[in-house]
RODO-2510 file (C-alpha; in nm, 4 decimals, decimal comma):
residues 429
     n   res          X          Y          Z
     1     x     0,0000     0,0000     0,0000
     2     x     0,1601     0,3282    -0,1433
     3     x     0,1728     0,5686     0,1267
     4     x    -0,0386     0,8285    -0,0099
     5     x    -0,3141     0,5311     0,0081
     6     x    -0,5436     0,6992     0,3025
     7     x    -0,7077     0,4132     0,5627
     8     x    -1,0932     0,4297     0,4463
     9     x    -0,9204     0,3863     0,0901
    10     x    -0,8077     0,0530     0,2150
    11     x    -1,1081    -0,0424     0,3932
    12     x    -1,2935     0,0362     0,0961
    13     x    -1,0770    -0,1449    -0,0946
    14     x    -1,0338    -0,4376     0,1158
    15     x    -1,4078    -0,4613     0,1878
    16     x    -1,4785    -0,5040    -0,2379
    17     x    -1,1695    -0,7333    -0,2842
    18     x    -1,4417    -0,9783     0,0165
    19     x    -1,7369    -0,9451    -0,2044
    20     x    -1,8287    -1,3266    -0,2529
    21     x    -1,6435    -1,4833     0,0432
    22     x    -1,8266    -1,6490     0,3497
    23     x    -1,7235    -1,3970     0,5644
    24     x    -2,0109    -1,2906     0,8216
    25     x    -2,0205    -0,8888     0,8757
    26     x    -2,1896    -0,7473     1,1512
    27     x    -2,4686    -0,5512     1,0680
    28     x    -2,3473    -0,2570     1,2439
    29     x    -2,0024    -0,2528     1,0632
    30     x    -2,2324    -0,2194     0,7778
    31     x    -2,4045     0,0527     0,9252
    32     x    -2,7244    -0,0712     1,0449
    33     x    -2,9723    -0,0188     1,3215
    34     x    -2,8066     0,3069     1,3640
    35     x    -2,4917     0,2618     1,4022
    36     x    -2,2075     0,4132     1,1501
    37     x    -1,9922     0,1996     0,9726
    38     x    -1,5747     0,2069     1,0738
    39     x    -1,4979     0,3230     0,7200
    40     x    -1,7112     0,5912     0,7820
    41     x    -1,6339     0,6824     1,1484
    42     x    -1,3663     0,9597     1,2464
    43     x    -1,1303     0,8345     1,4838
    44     x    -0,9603     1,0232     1,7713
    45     x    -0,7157     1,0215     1,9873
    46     x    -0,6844     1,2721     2,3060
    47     x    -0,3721     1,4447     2,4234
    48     x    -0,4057     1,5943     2,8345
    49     x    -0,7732     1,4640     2,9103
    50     x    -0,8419     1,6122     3,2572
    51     x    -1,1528     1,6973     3,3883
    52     x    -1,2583     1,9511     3,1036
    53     x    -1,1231     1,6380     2,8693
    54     x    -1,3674     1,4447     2,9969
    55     x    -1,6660     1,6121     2,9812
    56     x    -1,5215     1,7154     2,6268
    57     x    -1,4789     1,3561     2,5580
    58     x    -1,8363     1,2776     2,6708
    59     x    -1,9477     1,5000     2,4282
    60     x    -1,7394     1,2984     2,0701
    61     x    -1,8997     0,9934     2,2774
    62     x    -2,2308     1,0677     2,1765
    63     x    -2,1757     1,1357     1,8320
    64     x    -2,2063     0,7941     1,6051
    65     x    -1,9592     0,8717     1,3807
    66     x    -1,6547     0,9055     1,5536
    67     x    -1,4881     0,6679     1,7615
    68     x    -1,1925     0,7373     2,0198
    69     x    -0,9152     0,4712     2,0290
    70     x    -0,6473     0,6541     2,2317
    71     x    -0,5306     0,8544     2,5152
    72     x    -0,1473     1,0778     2,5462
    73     x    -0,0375     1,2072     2,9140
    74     x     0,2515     1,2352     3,0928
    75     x     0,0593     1,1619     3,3987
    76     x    -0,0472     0,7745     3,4829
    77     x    -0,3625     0,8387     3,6460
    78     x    -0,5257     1,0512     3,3964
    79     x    -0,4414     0,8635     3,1177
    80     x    -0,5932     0,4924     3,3436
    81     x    -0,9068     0,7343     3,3854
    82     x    -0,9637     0,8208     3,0529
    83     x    -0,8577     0,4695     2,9284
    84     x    -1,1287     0,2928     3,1681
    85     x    -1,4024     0,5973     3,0440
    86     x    -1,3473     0,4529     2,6958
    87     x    -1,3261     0,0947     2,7536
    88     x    -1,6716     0,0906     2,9354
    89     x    -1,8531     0,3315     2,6921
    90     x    -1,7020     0,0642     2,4058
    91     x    -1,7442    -0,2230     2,6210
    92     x    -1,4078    -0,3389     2,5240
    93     x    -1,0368    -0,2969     2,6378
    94     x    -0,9128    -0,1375     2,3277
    95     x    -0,8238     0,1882     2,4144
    96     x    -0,4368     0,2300     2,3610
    97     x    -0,2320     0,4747     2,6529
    98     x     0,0369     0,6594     2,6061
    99     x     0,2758     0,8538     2,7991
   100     x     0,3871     1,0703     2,5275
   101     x     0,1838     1,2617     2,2268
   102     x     0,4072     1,1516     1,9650
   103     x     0,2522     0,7539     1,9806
   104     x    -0,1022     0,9489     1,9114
   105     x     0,0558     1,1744     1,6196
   106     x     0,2577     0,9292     1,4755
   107     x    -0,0644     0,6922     1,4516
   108     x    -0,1998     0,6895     1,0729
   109     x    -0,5177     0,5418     1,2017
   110     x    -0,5931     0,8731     1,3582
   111     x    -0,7764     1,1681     1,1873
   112     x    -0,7935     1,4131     1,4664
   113     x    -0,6600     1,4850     1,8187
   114     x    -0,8816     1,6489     2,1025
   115     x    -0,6336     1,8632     2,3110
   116     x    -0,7147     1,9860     2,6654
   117     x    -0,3800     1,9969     2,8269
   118     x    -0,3116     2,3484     3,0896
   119     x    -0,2734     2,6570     2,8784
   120     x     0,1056     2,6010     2,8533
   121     x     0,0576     2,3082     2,5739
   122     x    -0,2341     2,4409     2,3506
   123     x    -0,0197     2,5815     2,1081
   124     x     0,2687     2,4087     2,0924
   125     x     0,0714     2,0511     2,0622
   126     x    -0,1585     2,2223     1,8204
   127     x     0,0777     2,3116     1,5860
   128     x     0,2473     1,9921     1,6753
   129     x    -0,0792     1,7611     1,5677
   130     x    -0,1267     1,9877     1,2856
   131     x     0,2440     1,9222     1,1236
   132     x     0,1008     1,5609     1,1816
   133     x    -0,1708     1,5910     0,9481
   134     x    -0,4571     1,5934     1,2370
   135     x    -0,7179     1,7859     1,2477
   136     x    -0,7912     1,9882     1,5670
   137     x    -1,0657     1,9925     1,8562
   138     x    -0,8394     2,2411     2,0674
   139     x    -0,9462     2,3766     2,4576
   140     x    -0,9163     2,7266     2,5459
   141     x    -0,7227     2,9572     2,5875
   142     x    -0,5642     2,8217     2,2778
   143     x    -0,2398     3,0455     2,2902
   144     x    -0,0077     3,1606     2,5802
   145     x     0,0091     3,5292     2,3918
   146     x     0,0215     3,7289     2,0583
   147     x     0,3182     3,5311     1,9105
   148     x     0,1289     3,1672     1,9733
   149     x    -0,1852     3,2944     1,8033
   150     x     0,0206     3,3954     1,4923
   151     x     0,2310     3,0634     1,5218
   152     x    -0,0913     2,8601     1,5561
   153     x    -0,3316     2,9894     1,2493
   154     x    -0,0502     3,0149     1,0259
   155     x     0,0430     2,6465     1,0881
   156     x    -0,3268     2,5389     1,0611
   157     x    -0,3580     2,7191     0,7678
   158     x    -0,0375     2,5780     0,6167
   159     x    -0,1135     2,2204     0,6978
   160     x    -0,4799     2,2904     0,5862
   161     x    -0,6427     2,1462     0,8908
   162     x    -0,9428     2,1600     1,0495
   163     x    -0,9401     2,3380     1,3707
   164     x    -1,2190     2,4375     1,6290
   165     x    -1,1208     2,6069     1,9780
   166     x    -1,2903     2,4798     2,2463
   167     x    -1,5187     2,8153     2,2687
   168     x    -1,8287     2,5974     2,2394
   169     x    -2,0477     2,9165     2,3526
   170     x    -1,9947     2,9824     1,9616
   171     x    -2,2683     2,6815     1,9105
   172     x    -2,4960     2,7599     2,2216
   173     x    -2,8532     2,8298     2,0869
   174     x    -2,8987     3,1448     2,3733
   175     x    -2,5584     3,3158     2,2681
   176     x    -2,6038     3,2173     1,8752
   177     x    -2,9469     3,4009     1,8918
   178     x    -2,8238     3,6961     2,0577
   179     x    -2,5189     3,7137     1,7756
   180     x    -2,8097     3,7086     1,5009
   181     x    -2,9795     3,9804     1,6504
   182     x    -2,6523     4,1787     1,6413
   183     x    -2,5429     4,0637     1,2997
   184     x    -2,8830     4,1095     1,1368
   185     x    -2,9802     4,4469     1,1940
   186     x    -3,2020     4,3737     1,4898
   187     x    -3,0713     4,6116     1,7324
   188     x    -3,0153     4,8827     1,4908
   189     x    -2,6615     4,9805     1,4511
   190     x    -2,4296     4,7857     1,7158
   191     x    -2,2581     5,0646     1,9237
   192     x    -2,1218     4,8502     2,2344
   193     x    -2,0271     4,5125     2,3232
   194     x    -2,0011     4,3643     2,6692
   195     x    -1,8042     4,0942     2,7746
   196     x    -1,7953     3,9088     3,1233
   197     x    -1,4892     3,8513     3,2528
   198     x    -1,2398     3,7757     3,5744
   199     x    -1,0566     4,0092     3,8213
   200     x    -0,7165     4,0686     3,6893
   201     x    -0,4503     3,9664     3,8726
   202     x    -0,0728     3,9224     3,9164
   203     x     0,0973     3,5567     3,9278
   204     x     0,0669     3,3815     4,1992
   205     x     0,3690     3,2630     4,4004
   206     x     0,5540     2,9164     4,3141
   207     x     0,4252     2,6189     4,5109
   208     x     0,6988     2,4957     4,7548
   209     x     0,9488     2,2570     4,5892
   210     x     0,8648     1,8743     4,6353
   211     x     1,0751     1,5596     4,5045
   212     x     1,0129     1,4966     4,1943
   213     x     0,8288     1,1422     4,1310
   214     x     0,8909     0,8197     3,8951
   215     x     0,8702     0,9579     3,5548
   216     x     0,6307     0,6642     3,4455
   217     x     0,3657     0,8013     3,7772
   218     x     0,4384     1,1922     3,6308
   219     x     0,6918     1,2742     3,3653
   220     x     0,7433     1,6330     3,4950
   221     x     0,9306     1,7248     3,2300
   222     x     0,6936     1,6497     2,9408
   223     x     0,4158     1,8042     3,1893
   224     x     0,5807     2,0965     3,1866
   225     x     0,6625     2,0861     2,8130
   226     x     0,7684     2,4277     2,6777
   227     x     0,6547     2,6261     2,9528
   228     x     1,0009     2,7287     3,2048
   229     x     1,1575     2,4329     3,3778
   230     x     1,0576     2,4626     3,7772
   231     x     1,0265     2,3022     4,0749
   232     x     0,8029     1,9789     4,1291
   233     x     0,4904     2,0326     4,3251
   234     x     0,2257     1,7589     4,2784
   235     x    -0,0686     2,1080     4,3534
   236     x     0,0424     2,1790     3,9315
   237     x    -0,0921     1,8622     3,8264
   238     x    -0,4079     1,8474     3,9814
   239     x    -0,5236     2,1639     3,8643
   240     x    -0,2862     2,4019     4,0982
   241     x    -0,1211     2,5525     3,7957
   242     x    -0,3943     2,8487     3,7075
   243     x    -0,2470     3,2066     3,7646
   244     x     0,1308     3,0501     3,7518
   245     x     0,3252     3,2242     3,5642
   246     x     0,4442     3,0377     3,2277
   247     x     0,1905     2,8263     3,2863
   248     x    -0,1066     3,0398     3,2285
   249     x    -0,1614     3,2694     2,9863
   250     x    -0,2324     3,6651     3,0840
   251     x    -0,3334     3,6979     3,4300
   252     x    -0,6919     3,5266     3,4161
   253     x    -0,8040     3,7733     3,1664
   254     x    -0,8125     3,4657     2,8554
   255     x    -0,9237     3,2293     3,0770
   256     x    -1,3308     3,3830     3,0457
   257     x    -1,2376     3,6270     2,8028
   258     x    -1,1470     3,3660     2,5453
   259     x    -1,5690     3,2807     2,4963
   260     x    -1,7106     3,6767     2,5750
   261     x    -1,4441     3,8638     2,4179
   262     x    -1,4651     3,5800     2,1244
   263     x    -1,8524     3,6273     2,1232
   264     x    -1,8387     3,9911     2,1408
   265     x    -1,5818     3,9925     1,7996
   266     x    -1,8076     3,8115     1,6380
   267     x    -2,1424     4,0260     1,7110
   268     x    -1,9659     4,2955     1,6148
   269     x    -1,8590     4,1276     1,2748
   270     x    -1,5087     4,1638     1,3398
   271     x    -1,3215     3,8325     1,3342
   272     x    -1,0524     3,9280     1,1166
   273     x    -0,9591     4,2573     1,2990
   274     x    -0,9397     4,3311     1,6753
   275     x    -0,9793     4,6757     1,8930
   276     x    -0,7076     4,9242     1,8140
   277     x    -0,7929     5,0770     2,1457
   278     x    -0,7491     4,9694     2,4970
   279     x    -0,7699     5,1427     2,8229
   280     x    -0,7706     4,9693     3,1919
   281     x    -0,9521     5,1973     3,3982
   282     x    -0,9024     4,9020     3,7528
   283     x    -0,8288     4,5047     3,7115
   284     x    -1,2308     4,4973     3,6800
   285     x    -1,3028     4,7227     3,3533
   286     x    -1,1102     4,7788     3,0733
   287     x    -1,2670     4,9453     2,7285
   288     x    -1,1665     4,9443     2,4272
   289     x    -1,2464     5,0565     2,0392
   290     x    -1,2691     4,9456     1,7366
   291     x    -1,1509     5,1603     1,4367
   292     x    -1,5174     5,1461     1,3250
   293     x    -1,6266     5,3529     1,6359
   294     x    -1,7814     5,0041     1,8307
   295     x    -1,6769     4,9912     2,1899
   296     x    -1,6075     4,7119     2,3360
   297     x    -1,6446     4,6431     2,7541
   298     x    -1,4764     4,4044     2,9759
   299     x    -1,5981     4,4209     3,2926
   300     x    -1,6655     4,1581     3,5939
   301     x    -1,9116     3,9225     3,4897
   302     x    -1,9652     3,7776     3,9150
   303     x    -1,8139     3,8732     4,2242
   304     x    -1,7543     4,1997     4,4212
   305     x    -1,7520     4,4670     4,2229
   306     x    -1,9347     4,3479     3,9046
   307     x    -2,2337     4,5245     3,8442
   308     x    -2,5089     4,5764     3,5229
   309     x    -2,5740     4,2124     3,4719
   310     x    -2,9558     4,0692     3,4799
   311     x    -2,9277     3,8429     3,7299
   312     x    -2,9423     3,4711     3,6918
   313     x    -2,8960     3,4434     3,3188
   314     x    -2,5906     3,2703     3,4422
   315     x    -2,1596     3,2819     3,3989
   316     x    -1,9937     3,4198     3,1344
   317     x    -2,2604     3,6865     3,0199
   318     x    -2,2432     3,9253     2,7278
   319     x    -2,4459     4,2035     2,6148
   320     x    -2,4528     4,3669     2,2525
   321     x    -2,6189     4,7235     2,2614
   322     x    -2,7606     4,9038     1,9146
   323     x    -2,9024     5,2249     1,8801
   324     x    -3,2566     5,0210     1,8582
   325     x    -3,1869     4,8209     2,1640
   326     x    -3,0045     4,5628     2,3657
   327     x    -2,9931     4,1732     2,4236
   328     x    -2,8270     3,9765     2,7348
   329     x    -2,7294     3,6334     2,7312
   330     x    -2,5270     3,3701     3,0035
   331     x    -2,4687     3,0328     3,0329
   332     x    -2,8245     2,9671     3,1632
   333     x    -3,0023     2,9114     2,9169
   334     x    -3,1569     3,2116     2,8562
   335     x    -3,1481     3,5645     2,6588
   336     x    -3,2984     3,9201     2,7530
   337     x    -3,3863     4,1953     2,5085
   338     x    -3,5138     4,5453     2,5737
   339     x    -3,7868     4,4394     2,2855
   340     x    -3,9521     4,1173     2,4055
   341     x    -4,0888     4,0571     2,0401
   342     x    -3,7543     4,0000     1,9272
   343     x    -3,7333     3,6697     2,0643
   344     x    -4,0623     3,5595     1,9980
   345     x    -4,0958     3,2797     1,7834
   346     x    -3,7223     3,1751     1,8341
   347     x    -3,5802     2,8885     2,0789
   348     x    -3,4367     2,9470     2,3761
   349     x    -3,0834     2,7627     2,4837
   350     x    -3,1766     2,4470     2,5212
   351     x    -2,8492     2,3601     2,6387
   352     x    -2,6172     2,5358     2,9417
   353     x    -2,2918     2,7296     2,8267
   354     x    -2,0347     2,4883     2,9544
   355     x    -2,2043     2,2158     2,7307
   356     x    -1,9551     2,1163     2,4370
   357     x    -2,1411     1,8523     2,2896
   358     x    -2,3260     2,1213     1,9208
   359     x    -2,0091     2,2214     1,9072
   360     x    -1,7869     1,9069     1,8684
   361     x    -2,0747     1,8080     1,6391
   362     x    -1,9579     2,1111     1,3869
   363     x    -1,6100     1,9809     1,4071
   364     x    -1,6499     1,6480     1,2897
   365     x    -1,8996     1,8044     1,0325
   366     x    -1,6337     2,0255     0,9037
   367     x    -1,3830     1,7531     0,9210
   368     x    -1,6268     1,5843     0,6589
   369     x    -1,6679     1,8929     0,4638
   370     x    -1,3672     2,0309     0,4895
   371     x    -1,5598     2,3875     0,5659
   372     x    -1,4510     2,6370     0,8448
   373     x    -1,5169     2,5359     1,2153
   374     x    -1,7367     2,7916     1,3777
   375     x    -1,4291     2,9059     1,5881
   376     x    -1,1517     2,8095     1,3659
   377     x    -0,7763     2,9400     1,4054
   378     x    -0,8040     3,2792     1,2611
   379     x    -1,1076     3,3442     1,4550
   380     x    -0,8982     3,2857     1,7493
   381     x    -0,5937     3,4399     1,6408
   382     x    -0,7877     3,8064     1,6307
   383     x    -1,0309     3,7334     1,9710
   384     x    -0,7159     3,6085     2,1799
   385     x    -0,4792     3,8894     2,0389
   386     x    -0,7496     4,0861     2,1861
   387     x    -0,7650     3,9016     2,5489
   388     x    -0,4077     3,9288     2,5322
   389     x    -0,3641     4,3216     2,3988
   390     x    -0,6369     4,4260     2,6507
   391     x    -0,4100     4,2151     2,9243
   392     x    -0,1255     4,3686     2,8848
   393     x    -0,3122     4,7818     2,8815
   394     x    -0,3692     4,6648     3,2469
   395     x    -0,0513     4,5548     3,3508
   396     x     0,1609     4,8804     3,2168
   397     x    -0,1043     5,0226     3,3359
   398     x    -0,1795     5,2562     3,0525
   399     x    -0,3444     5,3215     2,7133
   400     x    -0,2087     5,1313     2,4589
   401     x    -0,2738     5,1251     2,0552
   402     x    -0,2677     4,8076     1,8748
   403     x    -0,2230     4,7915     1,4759
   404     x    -0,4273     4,5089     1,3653
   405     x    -0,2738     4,4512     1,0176
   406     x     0,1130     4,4443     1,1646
   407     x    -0,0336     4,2746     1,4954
   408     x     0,1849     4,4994     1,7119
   409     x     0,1677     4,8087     1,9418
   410     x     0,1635     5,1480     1,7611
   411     x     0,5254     5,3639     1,8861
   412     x     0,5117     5,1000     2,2110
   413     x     0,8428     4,8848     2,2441
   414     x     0,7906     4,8254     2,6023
   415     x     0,3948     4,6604     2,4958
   416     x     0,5504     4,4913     2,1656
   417     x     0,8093     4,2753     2,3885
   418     x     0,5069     4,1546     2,5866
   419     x     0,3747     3,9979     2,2970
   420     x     0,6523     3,7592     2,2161
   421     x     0,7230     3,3828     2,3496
   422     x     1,0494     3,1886     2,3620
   423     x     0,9996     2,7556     2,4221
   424     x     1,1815     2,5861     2,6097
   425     x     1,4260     2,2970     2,4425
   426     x     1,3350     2,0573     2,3340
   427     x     1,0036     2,1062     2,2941
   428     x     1,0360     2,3937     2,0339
   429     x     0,8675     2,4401     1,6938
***
């Protein structure tokens, strides 16, 4: 078999070369009662499955035509737990572990890789899978800052690959109806755009130094990957590494602002541009402005000091305000509007914000098609470049003037060196 020969080819090929032979086929490898045929399935392996992983995971499980066959961590008891999770949703033992990505990206079996490793691998294992010839199901944030978004939708694009960021608000009936609304005219012209987000803040200290264990238990050093070598502590790996520094990306800003700053670009039809403004007025509000004249608002979406929210349409709210009106959505399932009539007739969210399982069914559609994800990579190159440009306003503490065609700070070398990233060896691109 010549090695542009692609695996259905064979099957398809193998499965003609039978016609006539006693052979007895299962009628659901053929594809009946329901079930999808293995010719026709997309298979996946997962690289970092935590507890985001899983419920990611859950949602491929329910989709018929893909089938997960194997897991990639560094650390032994996450990749048992997600090898058990398959095996009894299978009801077999087939699920293969590994302890390092390369034995799921060097699989030719494999179409596509979910990744939901800590911030400090999204990237790097993107681009990694991607050079692999795997398409992408890829958890936010998907960069550490401006340089990774660049490095990451150029290589996608490159490679042609399928990506989708793990934004899965994007595919949420509530938010998609209040994006309509914004993109069709509904509200009149679109003059502001909120977006719920978290408290800035400044790194949090280093965890105390601990031996480090058997590499085969934890292999710290692929845990860490390219992120800077230090210190064991066993707090990182179960879930201790949020507001670390080179671990996590932009002082908690991404971490909501990845799915409300990402819905807010796209009500205000601007996924291949970003704010050229941005001004931190406290580590609760920043503003900022498009060149068009739409302002966009980052303010604290729960907690002390957040404040102009409806209450209880749930986490992660935004709001999209035309000269005609306003509509207010969260991950409850449910939207407000200052004209009720606008949402008659419609559906309501049937399903919470945090729920991934519409959106992993437009990836494996567009890894049919071929078409664009709904958040694909150059969606989040421009929505993270503007988590990360708004990030760095607060910490100089300043007004700062981004150029979205050269992707850098206007007259601002002191803003411009925040934006770059340096790997460390080996686990470089």
């Amino acid at each position: 078999m010549s090695a542009e020969t692609t695996r259905r080819t064979f099957l398809k090929t193998a499965a003609v070369s039978a016609i006539g032979m006693p052979t007895l086929i299962p009628g659901r490898a053929l594809g009946k009662n329901g079930s999808v045929a293995p010719s026709n399935r997309i298979v996946i392996g997962g690289i970092g499955l935590g507890r985001r992983g899983r419920g990611v995971l859950d949602g491929f499980f329910k989709q018929k035509d893909s089938q997960f066959v194997a897991i990639a961590d560094p650390q032994k008891e996450r990749r048992e737990i997600i090898k058990d999770k398959t095996d009894a949703h299978y009801g077999n033992t087939d699920c293969v572990v590994y302890n390092d990505m390369s034995g799921v990206l060097e699989r030719g079996d494999i179409d596509a890789v979910i990744i939901t490793t800590g911030d400090r691998w999204h990237a790097t294992a993107s681009i990694y899978a991607a050079r692999a010839g795997k398409d992408i199901y890829c958890e936010k944030p998907c960069a550490m800052n401006i340089q990774e978004c660049q490095e990451l939708d150029n290589t996608i694009k490159e490679h042609q690959r399928v990506f989708q960021a793990g934004t899965q608000r994007r595919s949420v009936p509530n938010f998609k109806q209040a994006v309509d609304l914004a993109l069709n005219g509904k509200l009149g012209q679109v003059q502001e755009v909120h977006a719920g987000i978290l408290k800035l803040q400044t790194y949090s200290k280093p965890l105390p130094a601990q031996p480090e264990p058997d590499p085969s238990i934890i292999d710290w050093d692929k845990w860490l990957g390219p992120a800077p070598r230090i210190p064991f502590n066993a707090g990182y790996c179960e879930g201790r590494w949020r507001n670390h520094k080179g671990l996590y990306s932009a002082w908690r800003l991404p971490e909501w602002g990845s799915h409300t700053i990402d819905l807010c670009q796209w009500a205000a039809n601007a996924d291949g541009t970003t704010p050229i403004e941005y001004e931190a007025g406290s580590d609760s509000v920043i503003h900022a402005k498009y060149a068009n004249g739409i302002k966009l608002v980052m303010r604290l979406s729960s907690g002390k000091g957040a404040g102009g929210w409806i209450k209880g349409l749930g986490t992660c709210p935004v709001r999209f305000v035309g000269d005609e009106g306003w509509v207010e959505a969260g991950d409850a399932n449910r939207i407000e509007s200052s004209n009720a009539k606008l949402l008659e007739g419609k559906p309501k969210g049937q399903i919470r914000g945090t729920d991934p399982v519409l959106h992993v069914r437009n990836f494996l559609d567009c890894v049919k098609t071929r078409e664009q994800p709904v958040c694909n990579s150059t969606a989040v190159r421009y929505g993270h470049m503007a988590c990360f440009a708004a990030a760095i306003s607060w910490k100089l503490g300043r007004k700062v003037t981004f150029d979205p065609k050269t992707e850098s700070f206007v007259n601002d070398a002191e803003a411009n060196e925040m934006r770059t990233y340096k790997r460390r060896a080996p686990y470089t691109i």
